[in-house]
ROLUM-812635 format. One record per residue (C-alpha): residue in three letters; x negated, y negated, z; residue number from 0. Coordinates in nm, 2 decimals, decimal comma, padded with zeros to 4 digits. Layout:
@resn->ALA&x->X&y->Y&z->Z&resi->NUM $
...
//
This chain:
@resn->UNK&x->-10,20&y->-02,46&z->11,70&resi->0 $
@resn->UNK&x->-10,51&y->-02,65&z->11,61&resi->1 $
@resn->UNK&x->-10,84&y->-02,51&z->11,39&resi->2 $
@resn->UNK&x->-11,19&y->-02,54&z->11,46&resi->3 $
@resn->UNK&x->-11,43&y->-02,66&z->11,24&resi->4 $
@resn->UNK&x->-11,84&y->-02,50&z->11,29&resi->5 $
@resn->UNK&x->-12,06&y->-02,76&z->11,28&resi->6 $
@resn->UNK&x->-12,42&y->-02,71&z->11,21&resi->7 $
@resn->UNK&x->-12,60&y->-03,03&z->11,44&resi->8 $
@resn->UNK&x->-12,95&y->-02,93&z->11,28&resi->9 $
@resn->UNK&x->-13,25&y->-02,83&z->11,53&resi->10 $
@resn->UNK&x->-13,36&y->-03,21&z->11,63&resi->11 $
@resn->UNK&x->-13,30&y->-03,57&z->11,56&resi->12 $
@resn->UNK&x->-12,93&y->-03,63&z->11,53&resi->13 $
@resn->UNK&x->-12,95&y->-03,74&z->11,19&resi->14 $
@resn->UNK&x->-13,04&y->-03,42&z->11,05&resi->15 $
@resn->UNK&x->-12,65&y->-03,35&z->11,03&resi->16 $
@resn->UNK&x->-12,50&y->-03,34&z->10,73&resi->17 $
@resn->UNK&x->-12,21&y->-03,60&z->10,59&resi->18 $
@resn->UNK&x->-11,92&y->-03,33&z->10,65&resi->19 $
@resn->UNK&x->-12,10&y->-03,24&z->10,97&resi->20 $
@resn->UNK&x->-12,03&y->-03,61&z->11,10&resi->21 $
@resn->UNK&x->-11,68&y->-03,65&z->10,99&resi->22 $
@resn->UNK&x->-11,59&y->-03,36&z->11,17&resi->23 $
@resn->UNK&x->-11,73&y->-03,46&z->11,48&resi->24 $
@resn->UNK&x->-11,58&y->-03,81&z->11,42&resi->25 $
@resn->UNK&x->-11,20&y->-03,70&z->11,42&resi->26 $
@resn->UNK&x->-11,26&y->-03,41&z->11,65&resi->27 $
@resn->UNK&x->-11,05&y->-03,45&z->11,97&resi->28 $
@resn->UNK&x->-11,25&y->-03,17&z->12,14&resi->29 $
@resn->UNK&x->-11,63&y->-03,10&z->12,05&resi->30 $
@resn->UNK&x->-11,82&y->-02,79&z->12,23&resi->31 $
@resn->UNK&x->-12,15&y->-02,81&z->12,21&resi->32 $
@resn->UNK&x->-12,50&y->-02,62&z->12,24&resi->33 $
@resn->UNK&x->-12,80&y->-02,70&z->12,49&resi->34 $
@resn->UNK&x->-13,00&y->-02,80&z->12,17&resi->35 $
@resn->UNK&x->-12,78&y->-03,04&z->12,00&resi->36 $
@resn->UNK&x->-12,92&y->-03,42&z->12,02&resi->37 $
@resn->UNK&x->-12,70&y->-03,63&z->12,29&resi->38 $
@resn->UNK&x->-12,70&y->-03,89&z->12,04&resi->39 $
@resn->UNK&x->-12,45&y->-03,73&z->11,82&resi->40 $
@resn->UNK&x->-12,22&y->-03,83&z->12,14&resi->41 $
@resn->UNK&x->-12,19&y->-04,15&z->11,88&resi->42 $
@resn->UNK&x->-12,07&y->-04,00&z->11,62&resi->43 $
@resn->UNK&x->-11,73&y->-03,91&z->11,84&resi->44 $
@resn->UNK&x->-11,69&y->-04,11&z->12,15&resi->45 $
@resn->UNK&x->-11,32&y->-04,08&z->12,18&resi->46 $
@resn->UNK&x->-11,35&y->-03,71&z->12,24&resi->47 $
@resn->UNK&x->-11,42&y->-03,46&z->12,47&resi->48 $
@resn->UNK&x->-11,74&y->-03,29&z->12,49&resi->49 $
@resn->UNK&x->-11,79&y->-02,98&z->12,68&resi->50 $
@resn->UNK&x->-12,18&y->-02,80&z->12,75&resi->51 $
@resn->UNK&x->-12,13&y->-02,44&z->12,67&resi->52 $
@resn->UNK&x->-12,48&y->-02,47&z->12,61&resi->53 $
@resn->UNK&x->-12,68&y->-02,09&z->12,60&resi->54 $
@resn->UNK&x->-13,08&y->-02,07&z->12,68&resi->55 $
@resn->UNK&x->-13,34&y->-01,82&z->12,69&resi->56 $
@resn->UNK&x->-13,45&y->-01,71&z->12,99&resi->57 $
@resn->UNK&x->-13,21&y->-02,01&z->13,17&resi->58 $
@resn->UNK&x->-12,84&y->-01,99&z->13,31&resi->59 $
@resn->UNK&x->-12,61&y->-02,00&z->13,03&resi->60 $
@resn->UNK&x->-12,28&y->-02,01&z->12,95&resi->61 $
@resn->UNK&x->-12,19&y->-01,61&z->12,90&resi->62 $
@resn->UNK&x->-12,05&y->-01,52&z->12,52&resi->63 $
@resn->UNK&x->-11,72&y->-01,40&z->12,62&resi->64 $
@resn->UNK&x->-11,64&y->-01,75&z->12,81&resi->65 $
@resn->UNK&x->-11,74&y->-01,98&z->12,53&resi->66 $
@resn->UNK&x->-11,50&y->-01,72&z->12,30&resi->67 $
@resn->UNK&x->-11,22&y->-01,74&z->12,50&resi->68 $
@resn->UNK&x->-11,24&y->-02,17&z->12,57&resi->69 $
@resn->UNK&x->-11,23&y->-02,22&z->12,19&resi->70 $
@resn->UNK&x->-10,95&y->-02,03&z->12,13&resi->71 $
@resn->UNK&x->-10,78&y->-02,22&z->12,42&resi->72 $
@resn->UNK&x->-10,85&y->-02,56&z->12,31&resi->73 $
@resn->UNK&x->-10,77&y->-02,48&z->11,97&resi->74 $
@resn->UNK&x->-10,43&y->-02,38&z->12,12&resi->75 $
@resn->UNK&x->-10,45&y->-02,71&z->12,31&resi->76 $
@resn->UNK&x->-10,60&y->-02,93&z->12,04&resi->77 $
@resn->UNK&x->-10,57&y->-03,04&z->11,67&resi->78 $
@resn->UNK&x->-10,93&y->-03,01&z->11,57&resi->79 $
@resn->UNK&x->-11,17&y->-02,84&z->11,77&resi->80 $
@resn->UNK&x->-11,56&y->-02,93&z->11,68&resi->81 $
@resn->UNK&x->-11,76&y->-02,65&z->11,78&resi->82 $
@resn->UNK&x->-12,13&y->-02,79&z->11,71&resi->83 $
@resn->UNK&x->-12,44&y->-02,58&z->11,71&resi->84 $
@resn->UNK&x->-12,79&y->-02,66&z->11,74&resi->85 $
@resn->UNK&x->-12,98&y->-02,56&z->11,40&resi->86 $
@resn->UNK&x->-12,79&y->-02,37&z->11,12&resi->87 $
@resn->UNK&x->-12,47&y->-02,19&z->11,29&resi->88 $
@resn->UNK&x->-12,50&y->-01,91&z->11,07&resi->89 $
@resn->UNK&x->-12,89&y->-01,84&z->11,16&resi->90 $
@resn->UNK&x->-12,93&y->-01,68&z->11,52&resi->91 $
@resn->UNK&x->-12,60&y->-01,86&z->11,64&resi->92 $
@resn->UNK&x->-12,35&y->-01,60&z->11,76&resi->93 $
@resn->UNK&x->-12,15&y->-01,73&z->11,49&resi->94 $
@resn->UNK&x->-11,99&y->-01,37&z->11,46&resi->95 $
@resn->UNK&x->-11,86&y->-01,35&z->11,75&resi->96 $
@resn->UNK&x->-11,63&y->-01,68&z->11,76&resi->97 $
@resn->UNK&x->-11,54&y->-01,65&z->11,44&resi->98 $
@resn->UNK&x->-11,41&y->-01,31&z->11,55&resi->99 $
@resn->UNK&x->-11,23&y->-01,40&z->11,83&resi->100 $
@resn->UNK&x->-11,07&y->-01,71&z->11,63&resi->101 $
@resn->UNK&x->-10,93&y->-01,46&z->11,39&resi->102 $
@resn->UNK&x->-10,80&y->-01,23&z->11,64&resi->103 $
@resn->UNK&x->-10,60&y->-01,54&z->11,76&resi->104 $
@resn->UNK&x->-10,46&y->-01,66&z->11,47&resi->105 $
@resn->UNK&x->-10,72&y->-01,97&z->11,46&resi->106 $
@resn->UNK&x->-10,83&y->-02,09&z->11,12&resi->107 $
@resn->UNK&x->-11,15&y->-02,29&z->11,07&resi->108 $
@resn->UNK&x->-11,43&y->-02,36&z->10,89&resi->109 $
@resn->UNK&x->-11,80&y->-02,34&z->10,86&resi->110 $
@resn->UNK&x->-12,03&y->-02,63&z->10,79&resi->111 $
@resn->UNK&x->-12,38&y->-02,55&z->10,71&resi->112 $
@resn->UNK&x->-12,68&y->-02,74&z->10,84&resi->113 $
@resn->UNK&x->-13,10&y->-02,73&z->10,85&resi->114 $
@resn->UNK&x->-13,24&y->-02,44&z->11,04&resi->115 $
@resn->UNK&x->-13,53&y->-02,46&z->11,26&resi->116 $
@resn->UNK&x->-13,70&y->-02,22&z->10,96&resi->117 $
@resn->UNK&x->-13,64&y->-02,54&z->10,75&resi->118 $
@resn->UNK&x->-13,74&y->-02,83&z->10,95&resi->119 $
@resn->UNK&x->-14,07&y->-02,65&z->11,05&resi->120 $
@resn->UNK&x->-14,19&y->-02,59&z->10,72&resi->121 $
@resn->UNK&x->-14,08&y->-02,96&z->10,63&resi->122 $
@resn->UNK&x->-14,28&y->-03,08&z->10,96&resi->123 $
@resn->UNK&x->-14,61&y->-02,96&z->10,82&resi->124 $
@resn->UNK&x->-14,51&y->-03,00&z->10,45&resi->125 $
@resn->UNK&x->-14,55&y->-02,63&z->10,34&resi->126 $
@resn->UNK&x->-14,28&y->-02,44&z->10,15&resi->127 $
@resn->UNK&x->-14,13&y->-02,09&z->10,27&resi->128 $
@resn->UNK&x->-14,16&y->-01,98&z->09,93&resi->129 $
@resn->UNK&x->-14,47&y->-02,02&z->09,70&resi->130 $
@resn->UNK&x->-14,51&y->-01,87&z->09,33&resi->131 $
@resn->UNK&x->-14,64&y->-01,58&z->09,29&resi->132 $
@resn->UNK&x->-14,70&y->-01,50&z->09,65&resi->133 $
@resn->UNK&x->-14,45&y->-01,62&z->09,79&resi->134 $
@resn->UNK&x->-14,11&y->-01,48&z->09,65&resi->135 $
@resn->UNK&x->-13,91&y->-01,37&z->09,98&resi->136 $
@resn->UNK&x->-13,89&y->-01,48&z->10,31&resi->137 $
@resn->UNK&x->-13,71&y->-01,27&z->10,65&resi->138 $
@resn->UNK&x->-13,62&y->-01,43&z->10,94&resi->139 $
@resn->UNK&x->-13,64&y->-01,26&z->11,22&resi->140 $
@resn->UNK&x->-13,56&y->-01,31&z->11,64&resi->141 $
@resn->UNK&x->-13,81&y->-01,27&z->11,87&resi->142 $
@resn->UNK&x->-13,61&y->-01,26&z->12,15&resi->143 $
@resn->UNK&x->-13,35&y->-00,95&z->12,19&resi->144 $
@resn->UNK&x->-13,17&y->-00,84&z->12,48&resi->145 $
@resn->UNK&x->-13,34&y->-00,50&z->12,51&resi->146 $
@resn->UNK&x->-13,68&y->-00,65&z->12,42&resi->147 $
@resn->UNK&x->-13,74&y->-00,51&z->12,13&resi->148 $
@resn->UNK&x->-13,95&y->-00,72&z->11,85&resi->149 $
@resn->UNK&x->-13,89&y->-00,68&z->11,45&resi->150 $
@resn->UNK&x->-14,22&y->-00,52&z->11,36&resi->151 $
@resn->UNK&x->-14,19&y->-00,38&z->11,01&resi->152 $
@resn->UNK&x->-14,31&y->-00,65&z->10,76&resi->153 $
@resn->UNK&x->-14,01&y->-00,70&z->10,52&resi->154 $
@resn->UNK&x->-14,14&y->-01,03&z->10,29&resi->155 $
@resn->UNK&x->-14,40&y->-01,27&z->10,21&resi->156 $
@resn->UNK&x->-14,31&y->-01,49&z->10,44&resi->157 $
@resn->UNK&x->-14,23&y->-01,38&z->10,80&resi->158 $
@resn->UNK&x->-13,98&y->-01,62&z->11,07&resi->159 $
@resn->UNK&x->-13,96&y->-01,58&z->11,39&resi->160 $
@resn->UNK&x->-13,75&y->-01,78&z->11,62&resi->161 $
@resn->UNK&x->-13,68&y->-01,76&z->11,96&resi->162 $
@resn->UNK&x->-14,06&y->-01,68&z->11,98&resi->163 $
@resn->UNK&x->-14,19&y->-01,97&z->12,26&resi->164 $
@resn->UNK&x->-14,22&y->-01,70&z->12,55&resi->165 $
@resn->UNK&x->-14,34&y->-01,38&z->12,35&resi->166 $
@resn->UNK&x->-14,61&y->-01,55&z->12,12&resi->167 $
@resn->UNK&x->-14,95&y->-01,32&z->12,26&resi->168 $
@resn->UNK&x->-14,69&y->-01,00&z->12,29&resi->169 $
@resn->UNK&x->-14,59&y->-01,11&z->11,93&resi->170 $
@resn->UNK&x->-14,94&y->-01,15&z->11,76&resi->171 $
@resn->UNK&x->-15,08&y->-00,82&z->11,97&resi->172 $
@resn->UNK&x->-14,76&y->-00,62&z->11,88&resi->173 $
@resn->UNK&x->-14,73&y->-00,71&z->11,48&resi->174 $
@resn->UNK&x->-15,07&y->-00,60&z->11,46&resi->175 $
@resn->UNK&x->-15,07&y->-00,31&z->11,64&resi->176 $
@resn->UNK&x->-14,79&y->-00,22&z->11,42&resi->177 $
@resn->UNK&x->-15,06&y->-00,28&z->11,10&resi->178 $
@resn->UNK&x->-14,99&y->-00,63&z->11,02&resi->179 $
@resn->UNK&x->-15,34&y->-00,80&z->10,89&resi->180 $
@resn->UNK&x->-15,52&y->-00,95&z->11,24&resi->181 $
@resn->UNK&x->-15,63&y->-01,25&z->10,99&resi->182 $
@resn->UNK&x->-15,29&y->-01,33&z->10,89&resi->183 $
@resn->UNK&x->-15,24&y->-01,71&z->10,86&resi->184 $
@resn->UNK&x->-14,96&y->-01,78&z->11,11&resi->185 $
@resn->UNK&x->-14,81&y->-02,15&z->11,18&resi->186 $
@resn->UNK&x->-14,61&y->-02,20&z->11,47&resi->187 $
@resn->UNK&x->-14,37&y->-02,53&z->11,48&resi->188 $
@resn->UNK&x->-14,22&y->-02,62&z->11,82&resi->189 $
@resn->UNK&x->-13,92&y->-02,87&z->11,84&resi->190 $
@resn->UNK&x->-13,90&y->-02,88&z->11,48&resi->191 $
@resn->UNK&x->-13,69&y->-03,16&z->11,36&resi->192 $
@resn->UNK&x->-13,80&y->-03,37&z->11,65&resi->193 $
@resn->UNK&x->-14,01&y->-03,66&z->11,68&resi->194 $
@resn->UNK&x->-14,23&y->-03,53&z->11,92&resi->195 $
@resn->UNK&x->-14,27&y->-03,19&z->11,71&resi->196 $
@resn->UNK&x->-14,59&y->-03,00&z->11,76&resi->197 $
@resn->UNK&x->-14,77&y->-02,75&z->11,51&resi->198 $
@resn->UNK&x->-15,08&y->-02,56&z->11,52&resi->199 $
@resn->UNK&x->-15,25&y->-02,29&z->11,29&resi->200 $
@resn->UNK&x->-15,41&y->-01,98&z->11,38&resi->201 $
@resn->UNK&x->-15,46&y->-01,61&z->11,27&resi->202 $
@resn->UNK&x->-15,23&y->-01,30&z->11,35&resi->203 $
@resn->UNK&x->-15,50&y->-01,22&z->11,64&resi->204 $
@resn->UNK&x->-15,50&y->-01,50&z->11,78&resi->205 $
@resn->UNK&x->-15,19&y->-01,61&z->11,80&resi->206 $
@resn->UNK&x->-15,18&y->-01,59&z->12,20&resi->207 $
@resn->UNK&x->-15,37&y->-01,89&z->12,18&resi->208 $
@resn->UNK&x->-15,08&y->-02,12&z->12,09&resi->209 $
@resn->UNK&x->-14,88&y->-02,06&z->12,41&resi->210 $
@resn->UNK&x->-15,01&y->-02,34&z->12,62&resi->211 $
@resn->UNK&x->-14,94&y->-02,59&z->12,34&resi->212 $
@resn->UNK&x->-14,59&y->-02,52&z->12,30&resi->213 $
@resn->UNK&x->-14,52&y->-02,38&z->12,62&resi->214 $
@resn->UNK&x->-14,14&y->-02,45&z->12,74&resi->215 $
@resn->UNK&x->-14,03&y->-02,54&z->12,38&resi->216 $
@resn->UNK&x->-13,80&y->-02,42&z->12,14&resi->217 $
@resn->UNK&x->-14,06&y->-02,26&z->11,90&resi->218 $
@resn->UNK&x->-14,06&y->-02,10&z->11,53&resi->219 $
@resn->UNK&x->-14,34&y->-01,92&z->11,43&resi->220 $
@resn->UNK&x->-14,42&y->-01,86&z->11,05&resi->221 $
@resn->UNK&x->-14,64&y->-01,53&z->10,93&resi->222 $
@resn->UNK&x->-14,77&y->-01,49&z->10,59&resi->223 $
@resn->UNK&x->-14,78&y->-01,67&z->10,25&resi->224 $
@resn->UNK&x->-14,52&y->-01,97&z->10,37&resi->225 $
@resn->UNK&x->-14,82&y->-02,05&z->10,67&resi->226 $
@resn->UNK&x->-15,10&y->-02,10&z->10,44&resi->227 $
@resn->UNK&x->-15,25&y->-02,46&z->10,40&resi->228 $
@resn->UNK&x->-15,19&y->-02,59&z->10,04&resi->229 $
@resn->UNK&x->-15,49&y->-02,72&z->09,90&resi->230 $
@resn->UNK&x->-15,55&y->-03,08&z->09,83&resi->231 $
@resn->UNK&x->-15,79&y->-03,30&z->09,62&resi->232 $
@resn->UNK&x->-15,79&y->-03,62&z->09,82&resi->233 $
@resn->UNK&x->-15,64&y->-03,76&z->10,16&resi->234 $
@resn->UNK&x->-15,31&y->-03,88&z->10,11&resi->235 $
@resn->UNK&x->-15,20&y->-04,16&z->10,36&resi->236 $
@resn->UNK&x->-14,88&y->-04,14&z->10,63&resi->237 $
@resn->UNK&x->-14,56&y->-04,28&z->10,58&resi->238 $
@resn->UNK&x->-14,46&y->-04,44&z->10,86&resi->239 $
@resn->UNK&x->-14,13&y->-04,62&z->10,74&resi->240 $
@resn->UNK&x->-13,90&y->-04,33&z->10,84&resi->241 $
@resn->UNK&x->-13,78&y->-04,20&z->11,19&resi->242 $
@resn->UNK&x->-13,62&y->-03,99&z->11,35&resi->243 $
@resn->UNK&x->-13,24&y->-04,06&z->11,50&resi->244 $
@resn->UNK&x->-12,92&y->-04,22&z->11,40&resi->245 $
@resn->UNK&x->-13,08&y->-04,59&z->11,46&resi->246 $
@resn->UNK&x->-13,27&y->-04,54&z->11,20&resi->247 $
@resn->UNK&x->-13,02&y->-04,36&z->10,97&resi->248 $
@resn->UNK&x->-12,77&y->-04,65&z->11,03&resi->249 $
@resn->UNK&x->-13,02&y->-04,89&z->10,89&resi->250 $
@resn->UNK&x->-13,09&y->-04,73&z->10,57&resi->251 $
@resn->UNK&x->-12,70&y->-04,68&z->10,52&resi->252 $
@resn->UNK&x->-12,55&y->-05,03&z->10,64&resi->253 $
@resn->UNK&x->-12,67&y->-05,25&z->10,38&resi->254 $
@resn->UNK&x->-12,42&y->-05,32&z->10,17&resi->255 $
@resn->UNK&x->-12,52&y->-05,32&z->09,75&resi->256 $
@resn->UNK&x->-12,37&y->-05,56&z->09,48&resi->257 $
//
């Protein structure tokens, strides 16, 4: 009998994953993974063997109960199962469920937290969830349920919605019709924690106007005090020295100090 270890990948670039994140993966002999997960953590454990439970909106996925029922049987098969998730595993991840069905089988394991898409987004445009004064809770919410249904009572400062690519004008027309303020500073992040991430800013009304942009991408959209611009004196200048991806990461970590 084996144990699994959760492993939260991060929502982009593989080297948003944390230290434990990668030693897992690296003496994992079985690693099942999410549609969203970078295929360059494949280096991270190339002597193991990786198996696409991935799960999409909208697309063929792999169905709940399957994905519960493999881990359990390469746990049973295996010494360390990796089961790596795209984002945080804790944060819209099903998490509940497998660690549910590993318990019912006698399965121990562990959880290893990573960056959520709620993160990475604010990071991508440089504004903080939280803010004082203003800015003292944040929700996070899914705007994608299986009976449809949207969150629409306003529970913090700052408002999170994942999941939101496909609902963004049912999402703006919906919140407000359900009183949210129509000039509501909203910023909506897709493929956050990716090179090629895209943002734009808009008002509650509006908000429709963002679905061409980010059409067919995993999106985050931020409502509220976390969306608003922070105000600066002067231009400050890009830093271009960093990207995105274990290349990079393997450069700043290689060199070797006296």
């Amino acid at each position: 009998m084996g144990r699994v270890i959760f492993v939260s990948a991060g929502p982009g670039a593989a080297d948003l994953i944390t230290l434990r994140g990668a030693r897992a993966l690296g003496a994992a002999d079985v690693v099942l993974y999410d549609a969203l997960t970078d295929s360059a953590l494949l280096e991270l454990a190339p002597k193991a063997q990786w198996i696409d439970v991935g799960k999409r909106g909208f697309c063929h996925s792999t169905k709940q109960t399957a994905i519960n029922a493999l881990l359990v049987k390469q746990a049973r098969a295996h010494d360390l199962v990796v089961r790596l998730k795209g984002g945080d595993a804790s944060i819209f991840g099903r998490l509940e469920e497998e660690l549910l069905a590993l318990n019912e089988a006698g399965i121990s394991s562990e959880v290893v937290p990573g960056v959520s898409a709620a993160m990475a987004a604010a990071a991508h445009t440089a504004r903080p969830l939280t803010r004082r004064g203003n800015g003292r809770s944040v929700s996070l919410n899914t705007a994608m349920t299986k009976d449809g249904a949207l969150p629409l009572q306003r529970n913090a400062d700052t408002e999170v919605f994942y999941m939101a690519g496909r609902q963004l004008g049912a999402l703006g027309r919906r919140l407000i019709e359900a009183g949210w303020a129509a000039d509501l500073p909203v910023n909506v992040v897709s493929r956050a924690g990716c090179a090629d991430a895209l943002s734009s800013d808009h008002q509650l009304a509006d908000l429709a106007a963002a679905a061409l942009l980010h059409q067919g991408r995993p999106t985050v959209v931020i409502v509220g005090a976390g969306a608003s611009l922070l105000p600066q004196r002067h231009a400050l200048p890009e830093i271009s020295g960093i990207k995105a991806g274990l290349e990079s990461a393997q450069v700043l970590t290689s060199t070797p100090r006296d």
